[in-house]
TORKOL-4160 file (C-alpha; in steps of 0.2 Angstrom, whole numbers, padded with zeros to 4 digits, m for minus):
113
<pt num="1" X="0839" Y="0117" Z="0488"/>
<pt num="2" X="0822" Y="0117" Z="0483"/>
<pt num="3" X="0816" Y="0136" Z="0481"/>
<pt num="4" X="0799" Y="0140" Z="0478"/>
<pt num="5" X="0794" Y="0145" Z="0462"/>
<pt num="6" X="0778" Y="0153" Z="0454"/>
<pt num="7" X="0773" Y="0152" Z="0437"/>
<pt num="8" X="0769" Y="0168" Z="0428"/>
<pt num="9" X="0753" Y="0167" Z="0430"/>
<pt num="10" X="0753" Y="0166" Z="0450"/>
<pt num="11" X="0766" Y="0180" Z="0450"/>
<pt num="12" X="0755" Y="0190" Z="0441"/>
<pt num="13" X="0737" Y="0185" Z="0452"/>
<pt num="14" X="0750" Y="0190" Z="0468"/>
<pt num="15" X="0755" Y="0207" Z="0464"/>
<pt num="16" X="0737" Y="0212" Z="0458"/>
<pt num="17" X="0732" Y="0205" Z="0472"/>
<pt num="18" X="0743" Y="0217" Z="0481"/>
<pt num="19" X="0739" Y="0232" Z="0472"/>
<pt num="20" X="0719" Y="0227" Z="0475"/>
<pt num="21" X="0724" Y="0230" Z="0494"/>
<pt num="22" X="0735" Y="0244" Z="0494"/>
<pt num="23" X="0723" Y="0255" Z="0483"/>
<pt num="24" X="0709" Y="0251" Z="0495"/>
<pt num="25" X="0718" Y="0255" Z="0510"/>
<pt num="26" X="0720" Y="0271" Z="0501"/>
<pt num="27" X="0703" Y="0274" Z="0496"/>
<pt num="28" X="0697" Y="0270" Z="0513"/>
<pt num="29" X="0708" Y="0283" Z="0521"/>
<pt num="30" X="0703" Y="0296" Z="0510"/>
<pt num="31" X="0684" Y="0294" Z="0512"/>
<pt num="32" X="0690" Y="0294" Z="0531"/>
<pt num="33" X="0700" Y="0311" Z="0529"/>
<pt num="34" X="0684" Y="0320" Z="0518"/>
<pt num="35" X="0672" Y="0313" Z="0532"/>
<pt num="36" X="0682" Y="0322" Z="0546"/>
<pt num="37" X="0684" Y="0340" Z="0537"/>
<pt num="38" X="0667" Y="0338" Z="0529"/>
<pt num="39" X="0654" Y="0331" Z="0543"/>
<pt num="40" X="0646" Y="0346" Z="0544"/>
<pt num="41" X="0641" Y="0358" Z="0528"/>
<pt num="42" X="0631" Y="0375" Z="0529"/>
<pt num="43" X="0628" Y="0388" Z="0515"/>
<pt num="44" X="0628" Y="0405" Z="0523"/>
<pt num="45" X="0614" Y="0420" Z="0519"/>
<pt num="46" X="0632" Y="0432" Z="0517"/>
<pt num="47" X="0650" Y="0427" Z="0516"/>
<pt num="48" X="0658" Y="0429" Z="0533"/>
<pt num="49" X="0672" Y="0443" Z="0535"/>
<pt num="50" X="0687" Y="0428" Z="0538"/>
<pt num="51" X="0687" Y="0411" Z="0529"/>
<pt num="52" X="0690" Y="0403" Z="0546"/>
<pt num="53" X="0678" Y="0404" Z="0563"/>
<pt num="54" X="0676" Y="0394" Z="0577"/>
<pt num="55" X="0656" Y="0390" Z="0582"/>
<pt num="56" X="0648" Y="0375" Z="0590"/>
<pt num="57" X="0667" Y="0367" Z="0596"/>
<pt num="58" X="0672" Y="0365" Z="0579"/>
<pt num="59" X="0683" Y="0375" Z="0566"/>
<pt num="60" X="0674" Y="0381" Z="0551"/>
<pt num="61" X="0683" Y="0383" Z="0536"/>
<pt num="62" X="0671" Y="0395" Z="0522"/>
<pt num="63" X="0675" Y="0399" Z="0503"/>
<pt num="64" X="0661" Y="0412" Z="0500"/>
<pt num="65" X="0644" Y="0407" Z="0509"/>
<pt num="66" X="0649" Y="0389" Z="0508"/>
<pt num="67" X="0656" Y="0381" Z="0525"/>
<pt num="68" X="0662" Y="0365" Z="0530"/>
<pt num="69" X="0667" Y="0359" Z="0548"/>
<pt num="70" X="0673" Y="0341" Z="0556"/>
<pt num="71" X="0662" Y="0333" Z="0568"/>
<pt num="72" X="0658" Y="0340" Z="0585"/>
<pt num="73" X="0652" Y="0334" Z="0601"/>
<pt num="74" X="0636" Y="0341" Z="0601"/>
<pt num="75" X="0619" Y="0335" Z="0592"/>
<pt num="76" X="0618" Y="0345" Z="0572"/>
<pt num="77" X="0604" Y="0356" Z="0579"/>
<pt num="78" X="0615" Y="0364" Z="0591"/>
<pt num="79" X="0631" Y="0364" Z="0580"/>
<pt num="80" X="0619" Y="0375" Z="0567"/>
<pt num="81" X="0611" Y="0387" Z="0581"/>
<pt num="82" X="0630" Y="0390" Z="0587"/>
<pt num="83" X="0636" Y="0394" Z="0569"/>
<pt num="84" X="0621" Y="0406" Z="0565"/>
<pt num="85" X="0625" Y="0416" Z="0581"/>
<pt num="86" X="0644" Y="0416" Z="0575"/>
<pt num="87" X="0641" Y="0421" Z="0555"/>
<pt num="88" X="0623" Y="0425" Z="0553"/>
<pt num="89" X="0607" Y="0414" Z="0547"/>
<pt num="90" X="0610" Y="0398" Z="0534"/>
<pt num="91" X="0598" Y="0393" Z="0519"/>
<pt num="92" X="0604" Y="0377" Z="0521"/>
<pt num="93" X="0615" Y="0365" Z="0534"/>
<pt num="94" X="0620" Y="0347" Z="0531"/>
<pt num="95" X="0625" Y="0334" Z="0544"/>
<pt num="96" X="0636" Y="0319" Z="0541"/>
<pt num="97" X="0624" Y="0317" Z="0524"/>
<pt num="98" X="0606" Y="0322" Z="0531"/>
<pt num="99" X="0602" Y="0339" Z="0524"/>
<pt num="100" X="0590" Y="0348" Z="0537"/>
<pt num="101" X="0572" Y="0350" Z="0531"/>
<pt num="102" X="0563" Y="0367" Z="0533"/>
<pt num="103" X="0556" Y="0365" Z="0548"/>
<pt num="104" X="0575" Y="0362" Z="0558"/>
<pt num="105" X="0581" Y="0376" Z="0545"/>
<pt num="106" X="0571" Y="0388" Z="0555"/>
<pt num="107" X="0575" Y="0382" Z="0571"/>
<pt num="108" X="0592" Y="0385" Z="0569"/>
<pt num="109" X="0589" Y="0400" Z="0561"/>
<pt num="110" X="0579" Y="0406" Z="0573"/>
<pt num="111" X="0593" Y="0401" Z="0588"/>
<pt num="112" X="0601" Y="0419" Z="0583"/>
<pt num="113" X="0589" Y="0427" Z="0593"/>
């Protein structure tokens, strides 16, 4: 019976091969995961009373004024109006990446109304 056979050197190309993929599979679920818990990111004028609120549709998770959230359904500048009229105004809110400027800082800031 004829079995095939790899030389070392083939043996070797397949399994890191193999551990190439595996670890990108991994890698790409993590960044999948952070993305989720981390699409939204606002730093708070005052640490909110509990470390979790719900505001906007999503849950938000705070360690001190620093506050993370997954992706809601509705555009960033509604997410951060909702979350200043839950926990008070934000010096700064970050959606999927784009940090706001100062001129949609203030428009959400001034949502509270």
């Amino acid at each position: 019976m004829n079995a095939l056979r790899l030389s070392p050197l083939q043996h070797f190309a397949s399994m890191a091969g193999a551990i190439v993929i595996v670890a990108s599979l991994f890698a790409g679920a993590a960044a999948t995961a952070q993305t989720r818990a981390g699409f939204y990111s606002a730093t708070l004028n005052a640490a909110p009373a509990e470390p979790r609120t719900v505001a906007g549709g999503v849950v938000w998770a705070c360690e001190g004024t620093n506050c993370t959230a997954p992706r809601g359904t509705s555009r960033p500048g509604v997410i951060c109006g909702r979350l200043v009229r839950e926990l008070g105004p934000v010096t700064s809110f970050t959606a999927n990446g784009e940090t706001f400027d100062a001129e949609a800082l203030a428009r959400c800031n001034q949502s509270a109304g």
